[in-house]
N, C-alpha and C positions, 0 to 999 in steps of 0.2 A: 692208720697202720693196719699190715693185714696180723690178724691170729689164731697163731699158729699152734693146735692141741694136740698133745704127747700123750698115748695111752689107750686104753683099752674101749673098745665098744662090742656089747654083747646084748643078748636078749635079753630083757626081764619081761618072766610068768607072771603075770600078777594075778594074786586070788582075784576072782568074783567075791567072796564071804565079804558082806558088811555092803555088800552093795545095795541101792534103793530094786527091791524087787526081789530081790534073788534069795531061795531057800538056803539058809543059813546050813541044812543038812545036805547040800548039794551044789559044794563047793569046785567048780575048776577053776582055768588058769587061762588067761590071757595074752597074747603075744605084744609084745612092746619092744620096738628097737628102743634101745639105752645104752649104759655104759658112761661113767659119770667124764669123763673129756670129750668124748661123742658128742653128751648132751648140750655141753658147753658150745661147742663148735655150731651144733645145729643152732641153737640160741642166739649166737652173734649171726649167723646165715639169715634165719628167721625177721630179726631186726631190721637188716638191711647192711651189716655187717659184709669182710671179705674173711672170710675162716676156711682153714686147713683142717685135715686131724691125717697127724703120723702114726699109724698104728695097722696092726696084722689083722685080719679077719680067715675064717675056716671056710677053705672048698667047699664049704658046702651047702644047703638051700638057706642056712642063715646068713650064714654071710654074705650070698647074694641078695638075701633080701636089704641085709645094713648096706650094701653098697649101694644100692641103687635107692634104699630112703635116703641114706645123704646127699647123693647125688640132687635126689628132686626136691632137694629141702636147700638146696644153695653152698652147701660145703662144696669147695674145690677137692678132689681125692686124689691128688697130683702125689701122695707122697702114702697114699691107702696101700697097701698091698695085701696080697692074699699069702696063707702061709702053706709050706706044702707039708710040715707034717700037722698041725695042731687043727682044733676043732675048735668053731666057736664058742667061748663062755655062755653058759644057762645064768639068770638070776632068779629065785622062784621068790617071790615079795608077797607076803601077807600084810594085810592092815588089819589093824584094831579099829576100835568106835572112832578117835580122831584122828583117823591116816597116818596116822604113824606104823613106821615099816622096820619088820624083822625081814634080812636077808636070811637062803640058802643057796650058797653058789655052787656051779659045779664048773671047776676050773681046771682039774689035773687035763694034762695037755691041751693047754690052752692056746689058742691061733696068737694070741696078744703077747702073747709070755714069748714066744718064737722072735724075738728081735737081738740082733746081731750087730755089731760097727759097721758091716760091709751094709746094713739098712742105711749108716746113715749119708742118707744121699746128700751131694753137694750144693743141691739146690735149698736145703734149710738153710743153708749158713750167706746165702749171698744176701740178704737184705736185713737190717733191724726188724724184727717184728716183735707183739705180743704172742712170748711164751709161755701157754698153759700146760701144766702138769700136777697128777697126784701124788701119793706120797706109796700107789700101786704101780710108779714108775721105779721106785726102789725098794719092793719088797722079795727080790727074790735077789741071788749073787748076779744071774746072770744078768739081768735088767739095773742093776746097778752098776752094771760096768758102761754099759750102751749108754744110761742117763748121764753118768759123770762125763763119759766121751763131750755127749750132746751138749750138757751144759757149759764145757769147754768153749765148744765152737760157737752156741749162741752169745757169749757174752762176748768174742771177737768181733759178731757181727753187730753187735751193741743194741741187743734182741731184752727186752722188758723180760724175767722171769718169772711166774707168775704159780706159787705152790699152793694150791687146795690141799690142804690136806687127807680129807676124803677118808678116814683113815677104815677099812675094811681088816680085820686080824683076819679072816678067812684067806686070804690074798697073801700073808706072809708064809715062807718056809720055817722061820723063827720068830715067833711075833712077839717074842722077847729082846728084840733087837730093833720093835717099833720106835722105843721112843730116842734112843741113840742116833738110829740109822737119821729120823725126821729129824731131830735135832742138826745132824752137820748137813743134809740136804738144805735145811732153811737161813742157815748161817749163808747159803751162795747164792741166795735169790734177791728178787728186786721188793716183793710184795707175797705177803702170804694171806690165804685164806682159811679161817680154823672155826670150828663151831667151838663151843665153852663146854660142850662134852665131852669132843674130840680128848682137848686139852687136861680137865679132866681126868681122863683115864691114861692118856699118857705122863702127864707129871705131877698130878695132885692140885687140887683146886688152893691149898696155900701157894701155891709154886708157879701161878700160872701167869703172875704181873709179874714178878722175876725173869722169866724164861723170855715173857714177849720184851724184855726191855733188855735181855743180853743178845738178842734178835736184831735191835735197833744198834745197839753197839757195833755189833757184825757186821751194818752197813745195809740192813733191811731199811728201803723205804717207808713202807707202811705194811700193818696191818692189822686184818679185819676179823673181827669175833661176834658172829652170830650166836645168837642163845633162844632158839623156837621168836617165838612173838613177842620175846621182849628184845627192846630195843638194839641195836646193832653199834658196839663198842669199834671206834676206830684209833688207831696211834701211827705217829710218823715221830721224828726225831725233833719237832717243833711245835706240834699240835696233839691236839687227843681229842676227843671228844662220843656224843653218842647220837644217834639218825632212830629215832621210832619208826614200828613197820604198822604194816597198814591191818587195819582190823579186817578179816575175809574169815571164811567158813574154811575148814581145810576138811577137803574127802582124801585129798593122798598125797605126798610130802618125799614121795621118791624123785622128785625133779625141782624142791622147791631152791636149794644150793647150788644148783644147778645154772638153774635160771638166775640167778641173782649173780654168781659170779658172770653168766656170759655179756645179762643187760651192765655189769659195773665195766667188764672190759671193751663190751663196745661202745660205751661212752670214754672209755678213755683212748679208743684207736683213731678217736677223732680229735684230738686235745694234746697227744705228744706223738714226737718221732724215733725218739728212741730212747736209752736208757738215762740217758743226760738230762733230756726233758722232762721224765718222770719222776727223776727227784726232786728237780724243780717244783712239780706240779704238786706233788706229795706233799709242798710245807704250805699248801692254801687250804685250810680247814672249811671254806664255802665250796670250791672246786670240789673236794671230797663231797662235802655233804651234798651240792646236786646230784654228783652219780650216783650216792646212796641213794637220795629220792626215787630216780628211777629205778636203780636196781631191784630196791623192795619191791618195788611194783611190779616188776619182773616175778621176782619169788611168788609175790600173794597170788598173779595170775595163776602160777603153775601148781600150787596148792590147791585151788576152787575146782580141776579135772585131772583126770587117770590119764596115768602112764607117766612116758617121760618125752620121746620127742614132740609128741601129741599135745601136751601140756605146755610147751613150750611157747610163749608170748609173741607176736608180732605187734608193729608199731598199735595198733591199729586197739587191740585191744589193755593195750596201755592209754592211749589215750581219750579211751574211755570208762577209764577207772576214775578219771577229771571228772 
């Protein structure tokens, strides 16, 4: 199946500080295309994957530069468009001693945020595919009206949806509205993806086997809760279970969910065809557990280097994690 990513792509700065070499008093910034659906999409590309991404980019020298890295990284941009008033999103990421990243985004008129109904073009809706999106496809009124359109029309075409939740408060107008809003967006999906901090902060670490099993009630196939380097909790409406990740050094962690979700969805775009077969596939706890297999391995490659599309894994160096 091809998969198809909903959302934003934008630069991230990333400090130099904590780098091997570099005076800790003489800190700049780095250019990295990113943008957490971007990364996804480059990811399944990367692989050997066939990946989309729907989303606005800014007139301007960023945006040309994200078009044309997706382009040569194997994304189709059949459905990319440029926006005519907004400007590309900045992300400026620092890391600490173990790659772990504090955003500061700079988003007010953002090229990404510029999406309309009249974007959505006809050609999403003609085939099943896997649907990626974050939970920055419904953080603002206007992108929650576009994404409820979209998710209409993908589930006619009987299109896998697939919610990271991603969860950024900088990205919201009311980020008091985060945990509602994701709440009835996750109720309409096929599979979600959430770290256990995510969760956390949205509904309380008592609250969070609750939530994911009124999820499962809703009609949620599966899913999946990363927690850093401890093992990776999976649940479907028949199975549960946990997949260990792989022991690696991590220098930087801005691409590691990234890469995990794209290597899990490109092993599943070889394994079903649409939304029928994914439930199906959902109640084999071994089928799960190999594409966790890989997936992590995806993650750990993209934690061991800087950046994000950069970091991103091919076959190649996955299989010499073996």
């Amino acid at each position: 199946m091809q998969i198809l990513c909903m959302g934003e792509a934008l630069i991230d700065m990333l400090s130099t500080k904590g780098t091997p070499g570099v005076d800790e008093n003489n800190e700049s910034f780095r250019k990295f295309a990113g943008g957490a659906p971007a990364n996804v999409a480059v990811a399944a590309a990367k692989l050997g994957g066939e990946s989309y991404l729907f989303g606005k980019l800014g007139k301007d020298q960023f945006g040309e530069y994200l078009f044309n890295t997706l382009s040569n990284l194997g994304v189709n941009t059949r459905f990319t468009t440029y926006s005519d008033k907004g400007k590309t999103a900045l992300a400026f990421v620092g890391l600490d001693k173990d790659g772990e990243r504090s955003f500061d985004f700079y988003i007010d008129n953002a090229a990404h945020i510029d999406l309309t109904t009249e974007d959505l073009d006809k050609g999403l809706f003609e085939s099943p595919r896997i649907v990626s999106f974050c939970s920055g496809s419904v953080s603002m009124p206007s992108l929650r009206g576009v994404t409820a359109e979209a998710i209409q029309g993908f589930k006619k075409a009987g299109s896998i949806l697939c919610l990271d939740i991603n969860l950024r408060p900088a990205f919201w107008d009311d980020a008091a509205l985060a945990p509602e809003t994701i709440d009835e967006t996750a109720r309409q999906v096929d599979f979600i993806k959430a770290s256990k901090e995510e969760l956390v902060e949205l509904y309380g670490e008592a609250n969070i086997e609750g939530r994911i099993q009124t999820w499962l009630a809703a009609g949620v196939s599966l899913v999946l809760v990363t927690n850093g380097k401890e093992p990776v909790v999976f649940y479907s409406k028949d199975t549960q279970g946990v997949f260990p990740t792989p022991d690696v050094q991590a220098v930087d962690t801005t691409a590691a969910g990234d890469a995990f979700v794209g290597g899990f969805l490109y092993q599943l775009s070889s394994q079903v065809t649409d939304c029928n077969s994914f439930k199906l596939w959902s109640q084999n706890a071994e089928g799960i557990m190999q594409a966790l297999q890989f997936a992590t391995k995806c993650g750990a490659h993209a934690v061991s280097c800087y950046g994000a599309f950069d970091a991103l894994p091919c076959q190649d160096d996955i299989v010499n994690q073996d």
